[in-house]
C-alpha positions in Angstrom: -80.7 -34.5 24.0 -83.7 -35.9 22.5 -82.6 -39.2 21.1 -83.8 -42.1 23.1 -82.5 -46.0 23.5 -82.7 -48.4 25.1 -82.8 -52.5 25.5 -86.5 -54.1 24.7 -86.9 -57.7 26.2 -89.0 -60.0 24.8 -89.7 -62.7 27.6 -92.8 -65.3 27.9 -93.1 -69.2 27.9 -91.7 -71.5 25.1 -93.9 -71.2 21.7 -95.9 -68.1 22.6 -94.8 -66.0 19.4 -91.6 -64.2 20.5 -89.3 -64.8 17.5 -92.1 -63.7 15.3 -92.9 -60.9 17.1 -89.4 -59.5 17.1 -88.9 -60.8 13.5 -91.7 -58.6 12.7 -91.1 -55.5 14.6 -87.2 -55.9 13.3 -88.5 -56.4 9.8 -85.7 -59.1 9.1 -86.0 -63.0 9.9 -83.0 -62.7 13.1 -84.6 -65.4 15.2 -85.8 -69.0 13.9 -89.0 -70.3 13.8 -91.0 -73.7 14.4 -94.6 -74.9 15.8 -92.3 -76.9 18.7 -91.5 -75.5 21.9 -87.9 -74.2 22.9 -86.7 -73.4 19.1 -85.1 -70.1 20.4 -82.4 -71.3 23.0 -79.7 -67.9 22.3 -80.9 -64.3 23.4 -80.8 -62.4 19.9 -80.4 -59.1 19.5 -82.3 -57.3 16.4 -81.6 -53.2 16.1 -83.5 -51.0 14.8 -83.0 -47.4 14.2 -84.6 -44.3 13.4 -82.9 -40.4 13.4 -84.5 -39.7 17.2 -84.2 -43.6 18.6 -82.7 -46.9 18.8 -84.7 -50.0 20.2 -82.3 -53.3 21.1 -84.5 -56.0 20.9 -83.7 -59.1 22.6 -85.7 -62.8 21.7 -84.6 -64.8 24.8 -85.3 -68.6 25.4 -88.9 -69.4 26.9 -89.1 -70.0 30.5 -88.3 -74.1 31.3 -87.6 -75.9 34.0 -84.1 -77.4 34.0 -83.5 -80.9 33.5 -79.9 -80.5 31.1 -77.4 -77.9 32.1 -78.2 -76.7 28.8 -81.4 -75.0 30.7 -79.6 -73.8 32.6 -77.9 -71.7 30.2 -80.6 -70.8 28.5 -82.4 -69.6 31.6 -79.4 -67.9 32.5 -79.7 -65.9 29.1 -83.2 -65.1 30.4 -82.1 -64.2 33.9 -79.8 -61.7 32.4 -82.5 -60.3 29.9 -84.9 -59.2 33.4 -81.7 -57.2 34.9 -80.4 -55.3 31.8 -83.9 -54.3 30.1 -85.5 -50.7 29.7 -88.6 -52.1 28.8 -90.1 -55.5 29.0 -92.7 -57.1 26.4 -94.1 -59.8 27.9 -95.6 -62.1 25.8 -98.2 -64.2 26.8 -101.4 -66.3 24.0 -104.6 -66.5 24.2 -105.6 -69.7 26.8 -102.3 -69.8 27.8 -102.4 -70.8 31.7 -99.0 -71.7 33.1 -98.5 -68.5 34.6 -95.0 -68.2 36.2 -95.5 -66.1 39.5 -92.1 -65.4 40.8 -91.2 -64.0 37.4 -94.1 -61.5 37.2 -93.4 -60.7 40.5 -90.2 -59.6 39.4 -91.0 -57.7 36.6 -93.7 -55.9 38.9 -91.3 -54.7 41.2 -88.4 -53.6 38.7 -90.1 -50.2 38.0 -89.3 -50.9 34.6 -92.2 -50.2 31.9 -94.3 -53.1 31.0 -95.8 -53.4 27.5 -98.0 -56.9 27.7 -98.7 -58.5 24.4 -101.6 -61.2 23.8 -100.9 -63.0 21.0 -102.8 -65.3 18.9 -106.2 -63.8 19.4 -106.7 -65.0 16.1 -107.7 -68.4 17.3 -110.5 -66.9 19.5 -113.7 -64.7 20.0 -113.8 -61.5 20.8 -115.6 -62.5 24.1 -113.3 -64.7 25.0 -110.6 -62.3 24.1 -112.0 -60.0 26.5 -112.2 -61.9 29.1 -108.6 -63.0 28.4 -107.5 -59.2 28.2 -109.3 -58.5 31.4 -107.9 -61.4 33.4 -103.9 -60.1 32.3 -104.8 -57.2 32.9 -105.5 -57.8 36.8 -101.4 -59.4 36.3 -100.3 -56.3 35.2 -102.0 -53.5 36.7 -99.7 -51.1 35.1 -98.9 -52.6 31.9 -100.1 -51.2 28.7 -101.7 -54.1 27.0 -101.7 -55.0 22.9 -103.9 -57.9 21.7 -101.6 -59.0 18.3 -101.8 -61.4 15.7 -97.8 -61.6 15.8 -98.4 -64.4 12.7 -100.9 -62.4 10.4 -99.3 -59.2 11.6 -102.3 -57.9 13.2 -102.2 -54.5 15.4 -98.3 -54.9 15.9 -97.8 -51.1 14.0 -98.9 -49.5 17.2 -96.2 -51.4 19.9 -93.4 -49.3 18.5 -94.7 -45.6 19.5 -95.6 -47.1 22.8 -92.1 -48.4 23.3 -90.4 -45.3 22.1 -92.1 -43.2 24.3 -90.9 -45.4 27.2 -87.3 -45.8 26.6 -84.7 -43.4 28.4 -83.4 -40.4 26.5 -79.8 -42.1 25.5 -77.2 -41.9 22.5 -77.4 -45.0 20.5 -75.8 -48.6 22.1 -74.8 -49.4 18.5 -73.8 -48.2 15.7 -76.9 -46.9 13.6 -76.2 -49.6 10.2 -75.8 -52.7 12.9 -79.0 -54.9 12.6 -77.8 -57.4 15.3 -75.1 -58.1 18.1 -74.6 -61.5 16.3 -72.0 -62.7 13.5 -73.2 -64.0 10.0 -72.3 -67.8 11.6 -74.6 -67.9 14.3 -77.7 -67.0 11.4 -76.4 -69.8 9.4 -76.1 -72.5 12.2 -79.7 -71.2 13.4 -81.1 -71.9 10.0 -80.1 -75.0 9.5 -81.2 -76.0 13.3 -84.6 -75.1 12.0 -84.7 -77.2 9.3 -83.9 -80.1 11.6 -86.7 -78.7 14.1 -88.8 -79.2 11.3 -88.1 -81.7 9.2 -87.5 -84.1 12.5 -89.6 -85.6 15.7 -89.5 -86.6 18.7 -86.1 -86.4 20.5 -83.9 -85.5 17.3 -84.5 -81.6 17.3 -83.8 -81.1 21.1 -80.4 -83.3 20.9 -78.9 -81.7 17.9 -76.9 -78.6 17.8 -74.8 -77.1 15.0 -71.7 -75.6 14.9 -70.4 -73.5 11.7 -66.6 -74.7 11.6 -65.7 -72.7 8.3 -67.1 -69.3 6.5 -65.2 -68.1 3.2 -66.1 -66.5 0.5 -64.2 -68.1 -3.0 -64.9 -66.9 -6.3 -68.0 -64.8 -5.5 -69.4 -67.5 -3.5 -69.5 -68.2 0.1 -68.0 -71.7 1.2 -69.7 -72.7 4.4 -69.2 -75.8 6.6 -70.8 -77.2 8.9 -71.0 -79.8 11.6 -74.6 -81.2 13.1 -74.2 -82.9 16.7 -75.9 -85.2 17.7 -75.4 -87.1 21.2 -76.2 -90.9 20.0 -75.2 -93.3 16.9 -78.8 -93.9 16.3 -79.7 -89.9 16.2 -77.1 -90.0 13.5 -78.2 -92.6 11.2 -81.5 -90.7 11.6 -80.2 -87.4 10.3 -78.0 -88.6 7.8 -81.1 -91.3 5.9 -80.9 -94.1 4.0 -78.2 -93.3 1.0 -77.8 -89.2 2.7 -81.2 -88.4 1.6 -82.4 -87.0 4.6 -79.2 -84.5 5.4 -79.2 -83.9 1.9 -82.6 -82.3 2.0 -81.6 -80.2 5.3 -78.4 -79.3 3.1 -80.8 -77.9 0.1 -83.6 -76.2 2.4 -81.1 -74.4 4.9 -79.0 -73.5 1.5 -81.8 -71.4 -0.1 -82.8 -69.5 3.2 -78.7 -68.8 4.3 -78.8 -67.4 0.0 -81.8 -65.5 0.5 -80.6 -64.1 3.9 -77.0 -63.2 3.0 -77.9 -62.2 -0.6 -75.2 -64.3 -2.4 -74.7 -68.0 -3.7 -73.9 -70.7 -1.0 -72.2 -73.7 -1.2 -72.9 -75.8 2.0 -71.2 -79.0 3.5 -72.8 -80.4 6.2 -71.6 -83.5 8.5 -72.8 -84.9 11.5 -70.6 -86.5 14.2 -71.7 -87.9 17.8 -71.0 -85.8 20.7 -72.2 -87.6 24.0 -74.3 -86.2 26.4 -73.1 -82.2 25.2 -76.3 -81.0 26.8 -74.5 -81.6 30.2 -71.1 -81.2 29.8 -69.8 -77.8 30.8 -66.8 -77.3 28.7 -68.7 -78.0 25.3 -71.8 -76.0 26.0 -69.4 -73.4 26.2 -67.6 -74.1 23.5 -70.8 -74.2 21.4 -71.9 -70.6 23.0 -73.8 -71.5 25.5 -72.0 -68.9 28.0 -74.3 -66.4 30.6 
C-alpha cells in the first residue's frame, strides 16, 4: 500500500491564525474568521484528498483557561485533538509569549511528528523573525519549522509535502468527495456567529450562540431558520436594534456568505430569544453541540 492518511491537528492559542491556515490549506472557508479571540469554539474537520493521500484536518478552539463550562468543552475538543492526531501543526505568531508548557511537553513526548508554523511574520523584520525562529526552535527540537503569512498566503505551498510525507501509510478515513465531518447546518450557524463577532463588542459575541432550527429547500430555494441566544434581555435588545435594524443587517451579511457557500438562493429568518446563563448549564451546551 502506498496511500497514506491520517488526522492533522491544528492547535495554538486563541487568534494565532488557525482557521486561516486550515481555510487555506483546505482551499474552502470551513472555519470562521474574526480579529477577536476564541471565534473558533468547535473542532472542524476540512478533507482533502489526492489519488496517493488523504489529510483530516482539524481547527480546534485556542487554548483558555476555563471560567464557563463552556471552556470546558471547548478544551475538551482540544484535549481530544492531542490523543487522536498523526501529525500536529502547532501554530504559534510572531511575539507571541504565553507559551503553554505542560502542552508542549505533551506534544514532545507523544512521538508524534511536529510541523511548527510561525505565523504573521509579515508584521516583523527578518531579524527579528530570526530570532523568533531560533527561540521556537530550542521548543521544538525536532519540529520542522515554516515561517507563513497564513493571511497573504505566504510560503504555506510547501506544509503540504512536509505533512504527506509524515502521515502513516493508511486507506482513506473518508470517503474521497467528503470535504468535512460537519453538516451544511453547523456552516450556516457558524457564519452568522461571525457576523455577530464582527458586527458586535464587548460581551455580545462571547454570550451569543446560534442554533439552525429548520433547513429545507422550497421551490429551488433553501428556507433556513434560525434562532440567536443570547443569555440577558439587554443582549437582546442589543442584537435586535432600534426598529430590527441591527439583526436585519446580520440577516443580509450572513445571507450572501451561506449563498455564496452553498451555491443556491437563501431565504433566512432569524430570531433571538434569552437563554440564561447557557454557558454553564450542562444539558443545553449539549444540546447546542457542545459534547467531548
Amino acid at each position: 500500500m502506498s496511500h497514506r492518511a491520517g488526522f492533522v491537528n491544528i492547535i495554538g492559542n486563541p487568534n494565532v491564525g488557525k482557521s486561516t491556515l486550515m481555510n487555506a490549506l483546505v482551499g474552502e472557508r470551513l472555519s470562521i474568521i474574526t480579529s477577536k479571540a476564541q471565534t473558533t469554539r468547535h473542532r472542524i474537520m476540512g478533507i482533502v484528498n489526492s489519488d496517493d493521500f488523504q489529510i483530516v484536518y482539524s481547527d480546534t478552539p485556542g487554548f483558555v483557561k476555563p471560567f464557563y463550562k463552556m471552556h470546558e468543552a471547548l478544551m475538551s475538543f482540544v484535549e481530544t485533538s492531542l490523543k487522536d492526531a498523526d501529525v500536529f501543526l502547532y501554530m504559534v505568531e510572531m511575539g507571541e509569549k504565553q507559551h503553554h508548557s505542560d502542552i508542549i511537553d505533551r506534544v514532545n513526548k507523544s512521538g508524534v511528528p511536529v510541523i511548527l508554523i510561525i505565523n504573521k511574520i509579515d508584521t516583523t523584520t527578518q531579524e527579528e523573525a530570526m530570532k523568533y525562529y531560533d527561540n521556537w526552535k530550542g521548543i521544538f527540537e525536532n519540529a520542522e519549522i515554516f515561517m507563513i503569512s497564513a493571511l497573504h498566503g505566504f510560503n504555506i505551498e510547501h506544509i503540504v509535502p512536509a505533512i504527506v510525507e509524515k502521515l502513516p501509510l493508511s486507506p482513506p478515513f473518508f470517503p474521497k468527495e467528503e470535504l468535512t465531518d460537519r453538516p451544511m447546518r453547523f456552516f450556516v450557524s457558524e457564519i452568522i456567529r461571525e457576523k455577530i463577532f464582527i458586527f458586535y463588542q464587548k460581551e455580545i459575541p462571547y454570550s451569543s450562540e446560534v442554533n439552525v432550527e429548520s433547513y429545507k429547500e422550497v421551490n429551488g430555494m433553501i428556507h433556513i431558520s434560525a434562532m440567536i441566544y443570547t443569555e440577558r434581555e439587554s443582549q437582546k435588545n442589543i442584537i435586535i436594534g432600534k426598529g430590527g435594524a441591527s439583526i436585519k443587517r446580520i440577516g443580509i451579511e450572513a445571507r450572501k456568505d451561506i449563498e455564496n457557500f452553498i451555491e443556491q438562493k437563501v431565504f433566512l429568518e432569524l430570531r433571538v430569544k434569552v437563554l440564561e446563563n447557557w454557558r454553564n448549564n450542562p444539558l443545553i451546551l449539549n444540546r447546542l453541540g457542545y459534547k467531548p
